[in-house]
N, C-alpha and C positions, 0 to 999 in steps of 0.2 A: 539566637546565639546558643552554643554549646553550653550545657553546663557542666563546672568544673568541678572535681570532687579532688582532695588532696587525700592520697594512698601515702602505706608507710614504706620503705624500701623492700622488704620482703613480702609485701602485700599479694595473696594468692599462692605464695610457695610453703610457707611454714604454719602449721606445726607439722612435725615430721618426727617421725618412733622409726627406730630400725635395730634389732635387737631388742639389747638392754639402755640403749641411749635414744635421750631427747634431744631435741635440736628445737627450738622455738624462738622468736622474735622478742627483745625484748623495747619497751618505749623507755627509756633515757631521761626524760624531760628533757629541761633545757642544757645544753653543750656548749661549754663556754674555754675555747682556749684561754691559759693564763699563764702568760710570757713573764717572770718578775724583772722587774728595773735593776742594775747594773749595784750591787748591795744592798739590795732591799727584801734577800729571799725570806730574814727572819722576821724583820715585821711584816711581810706578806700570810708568813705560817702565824703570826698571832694574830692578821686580822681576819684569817681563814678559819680559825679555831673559832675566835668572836662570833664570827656572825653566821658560820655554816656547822659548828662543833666540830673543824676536822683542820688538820697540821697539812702545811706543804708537803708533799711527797718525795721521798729521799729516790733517788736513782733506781730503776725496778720495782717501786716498791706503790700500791696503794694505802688512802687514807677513807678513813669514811663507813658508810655499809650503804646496802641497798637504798635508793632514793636520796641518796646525799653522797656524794662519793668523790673524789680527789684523785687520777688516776698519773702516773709518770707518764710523758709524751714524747720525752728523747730532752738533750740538754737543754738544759732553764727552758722546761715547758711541761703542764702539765693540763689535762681536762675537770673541768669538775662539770660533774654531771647530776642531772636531777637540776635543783635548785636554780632562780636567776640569780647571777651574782651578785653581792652586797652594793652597793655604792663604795663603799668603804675598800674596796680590793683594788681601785682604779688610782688610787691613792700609790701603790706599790706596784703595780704591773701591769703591764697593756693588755685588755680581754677584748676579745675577739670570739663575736657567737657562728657558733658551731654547727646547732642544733640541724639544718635540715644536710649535712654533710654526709653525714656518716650511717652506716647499717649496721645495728647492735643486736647479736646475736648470745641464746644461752644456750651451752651445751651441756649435757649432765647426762651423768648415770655409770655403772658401771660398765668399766672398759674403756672410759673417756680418754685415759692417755693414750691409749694403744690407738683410739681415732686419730687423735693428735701427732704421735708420733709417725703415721705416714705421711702426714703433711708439714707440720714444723721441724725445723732443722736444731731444734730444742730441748734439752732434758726438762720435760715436765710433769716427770713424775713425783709423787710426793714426797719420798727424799731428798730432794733439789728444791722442787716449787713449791711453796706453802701458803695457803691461805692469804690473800695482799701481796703475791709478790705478781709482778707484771713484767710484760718482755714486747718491745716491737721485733718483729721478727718476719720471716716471709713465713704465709701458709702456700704451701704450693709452689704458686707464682706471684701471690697478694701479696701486699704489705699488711699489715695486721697488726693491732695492737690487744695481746691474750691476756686476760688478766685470773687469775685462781683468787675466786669469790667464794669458792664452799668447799666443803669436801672432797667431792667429785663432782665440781661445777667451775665452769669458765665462762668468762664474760669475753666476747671476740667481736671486733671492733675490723670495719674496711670500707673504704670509700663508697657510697650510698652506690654509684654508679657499677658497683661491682660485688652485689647483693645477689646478683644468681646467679653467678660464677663460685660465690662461697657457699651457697647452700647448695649446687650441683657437687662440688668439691669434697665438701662434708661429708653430703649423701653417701657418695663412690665409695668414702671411706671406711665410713658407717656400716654401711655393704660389707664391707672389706671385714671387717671384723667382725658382726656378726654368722660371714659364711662361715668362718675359720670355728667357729664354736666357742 
């Protein structure tokens, strides 16, 4: 019998330098949709805060930092990512794991808007987008959920199944910007 090995989504394609921008894989931990129950978004953000140190997420917006993180997912829906979640959360909203769904990429470095802006239909430069704020949006032809995690760094988020279609995409762009100087 074969032996099976489990790969991450991007497995063999990343890390990738072009220019002044990185592009690299990142692991998430566990992914856990969290749907809250019909009035319960605010004891949800207090048993979110209890037991992960992080608030429900307001519309565009994340909570959290790296390795523990709370991301907006579109109406009354949000990810938290990293952590498994509390027992305590099921109490206030239906969760639903995530984790082998999705392909979590980091983009960073100078020029990162300018990658972005040939493929987002998005003002995501820092005077619009700041640190925690999040947006589903199309990359290209993706769905995508982008999130601004640092400075000049994004957290970008698309169906596992369509992980090297985003790193080919990226790439192009990357490209794209680096020729231009």
């Amino acid at each position: 019998m074969d032996k099976l090995s489990a790969n991450t989504p991007c497995e063999g394609l990343l890390p990738l330098t072009v220019g002044s921008v990185n592009l690299t894989e990142e692991d998430p931990g566990a992914m856990t949709s969290i749907a809250p129950y019909k009035g319960r978004v605010k004891d949800l953000s207090a048993a979110l805060k209890a037991a992960h140190g992080m608030t429900y997420p307001a519309a565009n917006r994340a909570t959290g930092k790296a390795g523990a993180r709370a991301v907006w997912f579109g109406h009354a829906q949000a990810m938290l990512m990293g952590p498994a979640p509390d027992a305590s959360l099921a109490e206030h909203a239906a969760l639903v794991d995530q984790s082998d769904a999705w392909a979590v990429v980091r983009l960073e470095g100078d020029g990162v808007e300018d990658v972005l802006a040939r493929l987002v239909p998005v003002d995501l430069r820092p005077a619009q987008f700041k640190r925690g704020h999040t947006v589903r949006s199309l990359l290209f032809h993706m769905s995508a959920s982008i999130t601004k995690v640092g400075e000049k760094t994004f957290q970008i988020m698309v169906f596992r199944s369509m992980a090297e279609t985003l790193v080919h995409d990226l790439k192009t762009a990357m490209e794209g910007v680096a020729a231009r100087g």
